[in-house]
SEDOSE-168610 format. One record per residue (C-alpha): x, y, z. Coordinates in Angstrom, 1 decimal, decimal comma. Each point is the difference from the previous one (the first is absolute). Layout:
% SEDOSE-168610
@c1 = X; c2 = Y; c3 = Z
...
//
This chain:
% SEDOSE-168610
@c1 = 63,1; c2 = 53,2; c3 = 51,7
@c1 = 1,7; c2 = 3,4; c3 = 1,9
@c1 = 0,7; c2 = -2,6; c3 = 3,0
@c1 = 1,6; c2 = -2,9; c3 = -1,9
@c1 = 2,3; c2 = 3,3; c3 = -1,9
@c1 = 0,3; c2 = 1,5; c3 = 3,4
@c1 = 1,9; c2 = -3,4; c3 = 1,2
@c1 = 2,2; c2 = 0,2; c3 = -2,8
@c1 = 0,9; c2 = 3,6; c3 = 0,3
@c1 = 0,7; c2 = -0,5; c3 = 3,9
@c1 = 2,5; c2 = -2,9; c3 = -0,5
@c1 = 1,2; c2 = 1,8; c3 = -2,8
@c1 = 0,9; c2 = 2,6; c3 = 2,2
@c1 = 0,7; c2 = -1,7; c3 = 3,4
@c1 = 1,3; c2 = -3,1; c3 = -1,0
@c1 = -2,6; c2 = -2,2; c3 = 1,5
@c1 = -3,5; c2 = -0,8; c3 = -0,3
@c1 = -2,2; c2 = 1,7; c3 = 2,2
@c1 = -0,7; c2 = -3,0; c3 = 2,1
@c1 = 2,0; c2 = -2,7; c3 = 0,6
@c1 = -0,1; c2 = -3,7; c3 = 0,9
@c1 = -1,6; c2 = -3,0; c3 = -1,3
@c1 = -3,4; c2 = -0,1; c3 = -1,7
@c1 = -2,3; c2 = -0,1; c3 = 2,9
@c1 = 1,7; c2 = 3,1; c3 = 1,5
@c1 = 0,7; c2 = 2,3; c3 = -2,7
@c1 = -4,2; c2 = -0,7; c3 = -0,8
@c1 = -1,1; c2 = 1,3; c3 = 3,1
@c1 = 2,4; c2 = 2,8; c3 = 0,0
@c1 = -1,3; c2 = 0,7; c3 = -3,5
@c1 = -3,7; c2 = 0,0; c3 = 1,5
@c1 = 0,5; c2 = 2,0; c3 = 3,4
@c1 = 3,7; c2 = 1,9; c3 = 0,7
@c1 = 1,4; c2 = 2,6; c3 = -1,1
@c1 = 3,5; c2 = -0,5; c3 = -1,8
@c1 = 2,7; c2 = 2,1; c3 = 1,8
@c1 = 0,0; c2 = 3,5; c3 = -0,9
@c1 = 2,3; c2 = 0,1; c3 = -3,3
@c1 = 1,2; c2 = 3,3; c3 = 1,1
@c1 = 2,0; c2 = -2,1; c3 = 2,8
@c1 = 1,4; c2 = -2,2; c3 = -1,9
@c1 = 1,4; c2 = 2,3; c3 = -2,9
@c1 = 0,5; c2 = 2,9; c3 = 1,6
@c1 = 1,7; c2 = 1,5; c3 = -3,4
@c1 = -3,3; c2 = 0,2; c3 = -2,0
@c1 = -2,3; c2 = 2,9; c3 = -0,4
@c1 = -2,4; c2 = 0,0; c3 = 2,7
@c1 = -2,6; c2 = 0,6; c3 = -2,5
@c1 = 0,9; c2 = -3,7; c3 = -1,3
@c1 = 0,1; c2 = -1,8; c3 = 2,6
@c1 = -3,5; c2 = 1,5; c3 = 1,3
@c1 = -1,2; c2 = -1,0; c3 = -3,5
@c1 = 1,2; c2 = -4,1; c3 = 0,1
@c1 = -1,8; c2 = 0,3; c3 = 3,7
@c1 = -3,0; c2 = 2,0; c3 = -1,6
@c1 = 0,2; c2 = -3,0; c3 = -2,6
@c1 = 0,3; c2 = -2,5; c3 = 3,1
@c1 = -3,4; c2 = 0,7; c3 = 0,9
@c1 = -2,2; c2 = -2,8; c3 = 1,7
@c1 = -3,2; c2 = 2,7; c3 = -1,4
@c1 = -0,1; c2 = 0,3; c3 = -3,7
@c1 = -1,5; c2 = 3,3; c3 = -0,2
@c1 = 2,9; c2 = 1,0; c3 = 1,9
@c1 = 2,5; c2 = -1,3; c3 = -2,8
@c1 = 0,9; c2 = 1,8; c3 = -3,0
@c1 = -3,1; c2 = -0,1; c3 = -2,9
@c1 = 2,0; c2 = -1,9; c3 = -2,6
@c1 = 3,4; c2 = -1,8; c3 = -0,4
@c1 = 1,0; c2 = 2,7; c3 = -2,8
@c1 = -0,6; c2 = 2,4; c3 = 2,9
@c1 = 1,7; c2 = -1,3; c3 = 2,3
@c1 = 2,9; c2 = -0,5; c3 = -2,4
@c1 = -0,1; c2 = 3,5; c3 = -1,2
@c1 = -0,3; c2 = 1,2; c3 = 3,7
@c1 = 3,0; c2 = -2,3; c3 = 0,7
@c1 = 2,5; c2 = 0,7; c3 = -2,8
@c1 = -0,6; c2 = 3,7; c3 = 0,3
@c1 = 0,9; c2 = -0,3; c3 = 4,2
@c1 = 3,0; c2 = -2,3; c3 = -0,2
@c1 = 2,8; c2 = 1,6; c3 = -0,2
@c1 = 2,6; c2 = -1,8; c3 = 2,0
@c1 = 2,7; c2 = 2,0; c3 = 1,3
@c1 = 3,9; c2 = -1,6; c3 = 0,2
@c1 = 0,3; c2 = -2,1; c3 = 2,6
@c1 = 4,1; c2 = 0,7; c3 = 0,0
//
């Protein structure tokens, strides 16, 4: 599923889940809010990454990458993190 890989990737990258909290919470953020804008929370990655996690993020699945290969491919070839020295 490109949404469960999409979580993954974005606290891969950020650090922390999309949604936080208990249970309850992070289910109905899951199901109605948008995640803050990775660009804002690692300002260091492409900008073409970060607009794919959100594009990933999507509460429409027709909005969401096709595939998770896809989305993978799209990721790994966007993700170059720059140093953050």
């Amino acid at each position: 599923d490109v949404y469960s890989l999409a979580v993954i990737a974005y606290r891969m990258l950020a650090g922390k889940l999309p949604f936080e909290g208990n249970s309850d919470v992070q289910l109905k953020a899951h199901i109605g809010e948008a995640p803050k804008d990775l660009a804002t929370v690692r300002r260091d990655l492409p900008p073409d990454a970060s607009a794919l996690v959100m594009q990933a993020l999507a509460k429409d699945p027709d909005l969401r990458p096709k595939s998770a290969g896809a989305f993978a491919a799209m990721l790994s070839a966007n993700c170059r993190v720059r140093s953050r020295n």
